[in-house]
C-alpha positions in Angstrom: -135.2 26.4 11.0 -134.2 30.2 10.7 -136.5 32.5 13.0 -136.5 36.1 11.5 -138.3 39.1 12.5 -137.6 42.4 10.6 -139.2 45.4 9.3 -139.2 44.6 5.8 -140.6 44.7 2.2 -141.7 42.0 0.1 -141.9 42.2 -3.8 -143.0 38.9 -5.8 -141.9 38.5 -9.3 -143.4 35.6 -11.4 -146.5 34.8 -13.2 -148.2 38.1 -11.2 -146.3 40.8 -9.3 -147.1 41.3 -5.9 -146.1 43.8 -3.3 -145.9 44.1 0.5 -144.9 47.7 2.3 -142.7 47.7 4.6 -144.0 46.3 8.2 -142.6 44.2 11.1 -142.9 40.6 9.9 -141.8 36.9 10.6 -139.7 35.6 8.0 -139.3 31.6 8.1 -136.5 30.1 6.6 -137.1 25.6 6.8 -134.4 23.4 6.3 -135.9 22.2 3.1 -135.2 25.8 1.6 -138.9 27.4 1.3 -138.8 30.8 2.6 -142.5 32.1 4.0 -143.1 35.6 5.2 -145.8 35.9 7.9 -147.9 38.4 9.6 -149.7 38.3 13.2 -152.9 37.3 11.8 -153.9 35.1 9.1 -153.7 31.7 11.6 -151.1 29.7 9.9 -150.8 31.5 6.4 -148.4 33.4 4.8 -148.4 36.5 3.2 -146.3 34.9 0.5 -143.9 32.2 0.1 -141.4 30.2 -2.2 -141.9 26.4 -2.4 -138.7 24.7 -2.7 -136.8 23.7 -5.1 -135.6 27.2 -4.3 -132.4 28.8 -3.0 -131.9 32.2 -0.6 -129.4 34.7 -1.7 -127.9 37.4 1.2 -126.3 40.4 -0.1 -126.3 43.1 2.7 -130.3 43.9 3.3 -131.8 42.4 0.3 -132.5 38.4 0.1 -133.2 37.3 -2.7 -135.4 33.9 -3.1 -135.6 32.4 -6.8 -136.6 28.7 -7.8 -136.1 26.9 -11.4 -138.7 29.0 -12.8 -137.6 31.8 -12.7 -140.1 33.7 -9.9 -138.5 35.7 -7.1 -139.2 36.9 -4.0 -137.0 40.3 -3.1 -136.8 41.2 0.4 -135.8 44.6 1.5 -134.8 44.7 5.5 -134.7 48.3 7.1 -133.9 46.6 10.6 -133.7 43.3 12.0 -135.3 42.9 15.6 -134.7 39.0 16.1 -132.5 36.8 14.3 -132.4 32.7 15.6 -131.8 29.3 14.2 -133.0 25.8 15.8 -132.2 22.4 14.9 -135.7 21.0 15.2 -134.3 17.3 14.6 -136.1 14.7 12.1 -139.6 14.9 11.1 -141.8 11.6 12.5 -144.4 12.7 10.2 -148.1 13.0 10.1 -150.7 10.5 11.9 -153.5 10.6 10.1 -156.8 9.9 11.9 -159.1 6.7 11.4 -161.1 8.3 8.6 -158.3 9.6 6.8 -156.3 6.7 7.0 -159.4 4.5 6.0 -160.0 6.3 2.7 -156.1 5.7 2.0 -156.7 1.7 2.1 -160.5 2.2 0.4 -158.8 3.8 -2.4 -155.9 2.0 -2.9 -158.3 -1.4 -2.6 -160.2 0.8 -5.3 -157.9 2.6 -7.4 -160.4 2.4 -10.9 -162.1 5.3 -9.1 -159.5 7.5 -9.8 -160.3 6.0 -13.5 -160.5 3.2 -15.7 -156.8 1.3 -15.9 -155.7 3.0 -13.0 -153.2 0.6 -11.4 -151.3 0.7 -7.9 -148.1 0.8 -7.6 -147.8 0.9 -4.0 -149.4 3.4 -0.9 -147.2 5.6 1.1 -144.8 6.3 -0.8 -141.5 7.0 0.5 -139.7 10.4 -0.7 -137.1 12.2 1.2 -139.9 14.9 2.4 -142.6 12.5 3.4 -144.3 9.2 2.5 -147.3 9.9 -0.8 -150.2 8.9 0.0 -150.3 6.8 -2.6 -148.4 6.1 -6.0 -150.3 4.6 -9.4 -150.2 4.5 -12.9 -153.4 6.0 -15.2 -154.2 3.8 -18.1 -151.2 5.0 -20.2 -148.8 4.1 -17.9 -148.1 7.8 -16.9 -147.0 8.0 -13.1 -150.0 9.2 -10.6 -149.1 10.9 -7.0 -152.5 10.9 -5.0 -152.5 13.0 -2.1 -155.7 12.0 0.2 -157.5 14.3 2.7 -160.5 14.5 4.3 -161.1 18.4 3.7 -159.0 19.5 0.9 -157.6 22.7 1.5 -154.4 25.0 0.2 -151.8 23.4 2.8 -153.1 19.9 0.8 -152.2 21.6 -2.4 -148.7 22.9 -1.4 -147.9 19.6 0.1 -148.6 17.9 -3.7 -147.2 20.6 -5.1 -144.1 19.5 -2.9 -144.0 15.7 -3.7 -144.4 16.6 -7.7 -141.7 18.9 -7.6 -139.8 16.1 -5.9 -140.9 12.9 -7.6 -140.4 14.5 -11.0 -136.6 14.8 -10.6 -136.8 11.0 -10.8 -135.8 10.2 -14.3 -138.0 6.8 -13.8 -140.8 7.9 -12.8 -141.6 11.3 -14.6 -143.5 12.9 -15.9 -145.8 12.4 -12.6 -149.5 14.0 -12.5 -151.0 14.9 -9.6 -154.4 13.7 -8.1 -155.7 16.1 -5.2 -158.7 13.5 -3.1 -160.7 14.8 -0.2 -164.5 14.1 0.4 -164.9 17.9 1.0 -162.7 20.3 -1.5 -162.9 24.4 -0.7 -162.9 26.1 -3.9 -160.1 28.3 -3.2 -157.9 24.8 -3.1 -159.9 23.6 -6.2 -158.9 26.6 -8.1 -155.2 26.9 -7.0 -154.8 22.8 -7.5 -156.0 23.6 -11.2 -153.9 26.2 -11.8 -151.3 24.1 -11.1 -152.0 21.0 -13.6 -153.4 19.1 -10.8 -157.0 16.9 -11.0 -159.4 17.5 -7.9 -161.3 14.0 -7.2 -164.3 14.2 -4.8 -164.5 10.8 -2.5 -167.6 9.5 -1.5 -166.2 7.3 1.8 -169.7 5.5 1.9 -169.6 4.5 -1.4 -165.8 2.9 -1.2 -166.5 0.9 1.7 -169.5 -0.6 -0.8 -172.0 0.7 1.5 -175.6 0.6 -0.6 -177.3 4.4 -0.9 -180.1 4.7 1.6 -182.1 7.3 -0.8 -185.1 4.6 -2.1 -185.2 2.6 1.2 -188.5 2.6 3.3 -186.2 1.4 6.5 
């Protein structure tokens, strides 16, 4: 991972044009190619960013980021104030908690929710970036990735996003949909999941463990 903080500006070139004035900022380059630019607020978030597949281009104080589609990102550097990279080893991966990991298993044990002639084909997943949740055909044999969380939110998006990108490269699996499932969506992940091509299912964890509603009982 590259470490890079510079007075900069950021243009965006794509489906929308964006633009960033010049400021101190934290640029993160990741071994997997994204480049995110970053500001000291926001939590986590970027100011803007390039999912990979994409590739960095250096010539003299303007990077360049561009992917497939043809979007860029064009960074203008006035002065670089910190400039490191680390090695940050292999990636164990994500443990998800009980809940999380139970709605996995309830789904997979369940897959006609998604729809009827859904069909597994098998849970996590294995891809070079990190296991899918879980993998399964829709009723006309078209390949499913199904990405499970218990609050859906934008970093659940991009991760999808990530697989897709991935898993469609594979010549026997693609074309492969995506299926964003969370028993809590934001609507701000709900929008940018439907921008993208990508179905929002809303899991009702009671109701896959075959758990009986409690809303006519006297006791």
């Amino acid at each position: 991972m590259r470490l890079v903080i510079a007075r900069c500006q950021v243009d965006y070139a794509g489906r929308l044009t964006a633009h960033l004035p010049m400021a101190t900022r934290l640029l993160l380059v990741k071994a997997d190619g994204s480049v995110s630019i970053h500001s000291d607020d926001r939590a986590y978030k970027p100011l803007n960013w390039m999912s990979p597949p994409c590739w960095l281009t250096e010539n003299g104080d303007t990077w360049t980021v561009a992917n497939k589609s043809g979007e860029q990102l064009i960074i203008e550097i006035a002065e670089i104030l910190h400039d490191t990279t680390h090695d940050l080893g292999p990636e164990p991966g994500l443990v998800k908690d009980g809940v999380e990991a139970h709605l996995q298993q309830l789904l997979a044990e369940h897959i006609a929710t998604l729809g009827e002639g859904f069909t597994l084909i098998r849970r996590e997943y294995p891809t070079p970036i990190g296991p899918v949740d879980i993998l399964c055909r829709d009723h006309s044999g078209t390949t499913v990735a199904v990405e499970i969380k218990r609050r859906g939110e934008l970093d659940g998006v991009e991760q999808l996003t990530r697989y897709l990108d991935l898993l469609n490269r594979d010549p026997l699996l693609a074309p492969v949909h995506g299926v964003f499932a969370a028993q809590q969506i934001k609507p701000q992940a709900r929008t940018l999941a439907e921008d993208r091509g990508i179905r929002c299912v809303t899991l009702d964890y009671d109701a896959l463990r075959g758990m009986d509603s409690d809303e006519f009982r006297l006791f």
